[in-house]
C-alpha positions in Angstrom: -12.5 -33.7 -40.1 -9.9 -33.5 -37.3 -7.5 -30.7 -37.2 -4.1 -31.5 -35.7 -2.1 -28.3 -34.3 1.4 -28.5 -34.0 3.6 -25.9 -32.8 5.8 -24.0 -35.2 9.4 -22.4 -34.7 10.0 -18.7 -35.8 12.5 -19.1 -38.9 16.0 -19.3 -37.1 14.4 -19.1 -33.1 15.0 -22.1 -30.7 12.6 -22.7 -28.1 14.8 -21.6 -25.7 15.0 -18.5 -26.8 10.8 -18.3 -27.8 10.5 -18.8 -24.1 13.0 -16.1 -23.0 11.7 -13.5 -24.2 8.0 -13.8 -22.4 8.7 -10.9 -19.6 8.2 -12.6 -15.9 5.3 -12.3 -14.1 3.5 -13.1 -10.7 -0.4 -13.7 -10.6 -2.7 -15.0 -8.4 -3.8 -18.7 -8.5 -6.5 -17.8 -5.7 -8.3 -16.3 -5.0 -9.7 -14.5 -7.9 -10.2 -10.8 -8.5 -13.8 -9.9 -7.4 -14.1 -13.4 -5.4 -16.0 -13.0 -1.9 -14.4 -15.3 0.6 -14.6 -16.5 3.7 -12.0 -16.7 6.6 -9.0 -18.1 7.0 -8.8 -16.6 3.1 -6.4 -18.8 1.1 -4.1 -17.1 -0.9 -2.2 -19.2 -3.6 0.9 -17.4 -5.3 2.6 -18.2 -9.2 5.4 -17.0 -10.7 6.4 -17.3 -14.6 10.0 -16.5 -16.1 11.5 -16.4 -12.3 12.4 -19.1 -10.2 11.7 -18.8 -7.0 14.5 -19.0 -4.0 14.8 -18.0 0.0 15.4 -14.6 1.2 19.5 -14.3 0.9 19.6 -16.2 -2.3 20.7 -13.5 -4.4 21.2 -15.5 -8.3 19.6 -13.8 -11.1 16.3 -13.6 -11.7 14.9 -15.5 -8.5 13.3 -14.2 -5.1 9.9 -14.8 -2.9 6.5 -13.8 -2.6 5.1 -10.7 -0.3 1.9 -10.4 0.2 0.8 -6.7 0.9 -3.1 -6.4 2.6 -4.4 -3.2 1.4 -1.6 -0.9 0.2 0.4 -0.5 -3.3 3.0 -2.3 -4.6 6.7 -1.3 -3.8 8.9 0.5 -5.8 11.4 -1.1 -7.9 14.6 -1.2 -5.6 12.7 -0.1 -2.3 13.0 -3.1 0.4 9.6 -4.1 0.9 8.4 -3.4 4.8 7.8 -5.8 7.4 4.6 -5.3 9.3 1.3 -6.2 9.7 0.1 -5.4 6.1 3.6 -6.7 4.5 3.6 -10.3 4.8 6.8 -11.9 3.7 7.2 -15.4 2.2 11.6 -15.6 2.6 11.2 -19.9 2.6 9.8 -19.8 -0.4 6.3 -20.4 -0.1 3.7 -20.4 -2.7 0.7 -20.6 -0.2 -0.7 -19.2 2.6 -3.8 -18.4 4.8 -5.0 -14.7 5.8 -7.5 -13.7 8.2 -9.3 -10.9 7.1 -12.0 -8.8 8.4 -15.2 -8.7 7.1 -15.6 -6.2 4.1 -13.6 -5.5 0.8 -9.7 -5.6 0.6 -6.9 -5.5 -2.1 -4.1 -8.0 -2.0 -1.3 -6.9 -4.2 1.3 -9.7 -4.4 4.7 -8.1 -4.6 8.0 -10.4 -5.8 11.4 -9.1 -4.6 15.1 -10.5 -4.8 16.9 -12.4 -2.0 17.6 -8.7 0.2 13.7 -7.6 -0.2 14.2 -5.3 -2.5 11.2 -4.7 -5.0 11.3 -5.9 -8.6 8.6 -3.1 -8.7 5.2 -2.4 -10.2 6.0 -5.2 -13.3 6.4 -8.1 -10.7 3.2 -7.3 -8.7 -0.1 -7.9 -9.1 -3.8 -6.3 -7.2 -6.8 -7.9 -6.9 -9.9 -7.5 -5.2 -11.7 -9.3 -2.9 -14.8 -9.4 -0.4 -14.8 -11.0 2.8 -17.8 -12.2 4.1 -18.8 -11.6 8.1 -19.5 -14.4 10.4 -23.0 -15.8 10.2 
């Protein structure tokens, strides 16, 4: 017997409106948490329920990727720094490539409007991984 699933409508909800109310998120398309790479360390960024835009752009729900090397995500209105462990993705990207060194790190992936400034703890996401040594 074969079993056909179609999708079903909530009485009186569009689909619009079904996918509205998902809250946004960021998560890592790779690597995955507990994964042990190797240099350069690719790091692939998603986004759901935001689009994303260039530092500057300042429409609703839209910003960029930051990628922060072993420290905690930024507080909800805070401007996320720009050093060494605060990498900042204003072009839009979705990818890039670290060079860690050897050992365990966190990468928490921070998403922030068009100024920088931190959708917060809800729009980040922490994983771990290990970094293998040279051989």
């Amino acid at each position: 017997m074969r079993y056909i699933l179609v999708p079903m409508l909530l009485a009186g909800a569009s689909a619009t409106a079904l996918a509205q109310s998902a809250q946004p998120r960021v998560f890592f398309v790779a690597p995955s948490n507990g994964a042990t790479v190797s240099n350069p360390v690719v790091v692939k960024f998603g986004v759901e329920g935001m689009a994303i835009k260039p530092a500057g752009d300042m429409a609703s729900d839209t910003g960029h990727h930051h990628l922060i090397i072993d420290g905690d995500p930024v507080p909800a209105g805070q401007v996320v720094p720009t050093d060494d462990t605060h990498l900042h993705f204003g072009k839009g990207q979705t990818e890039t490539s670290v060079n860690l060194t050897p050992g365990d790190h966190t990468l928490t992936m921070q998403f922030a409007n068009g100024a920088h400034q931190s959708y917060g703890p809800a729009m980040s996401q922490t994983i771990k991984v290990h970094v293998k040594g040279q051989q």
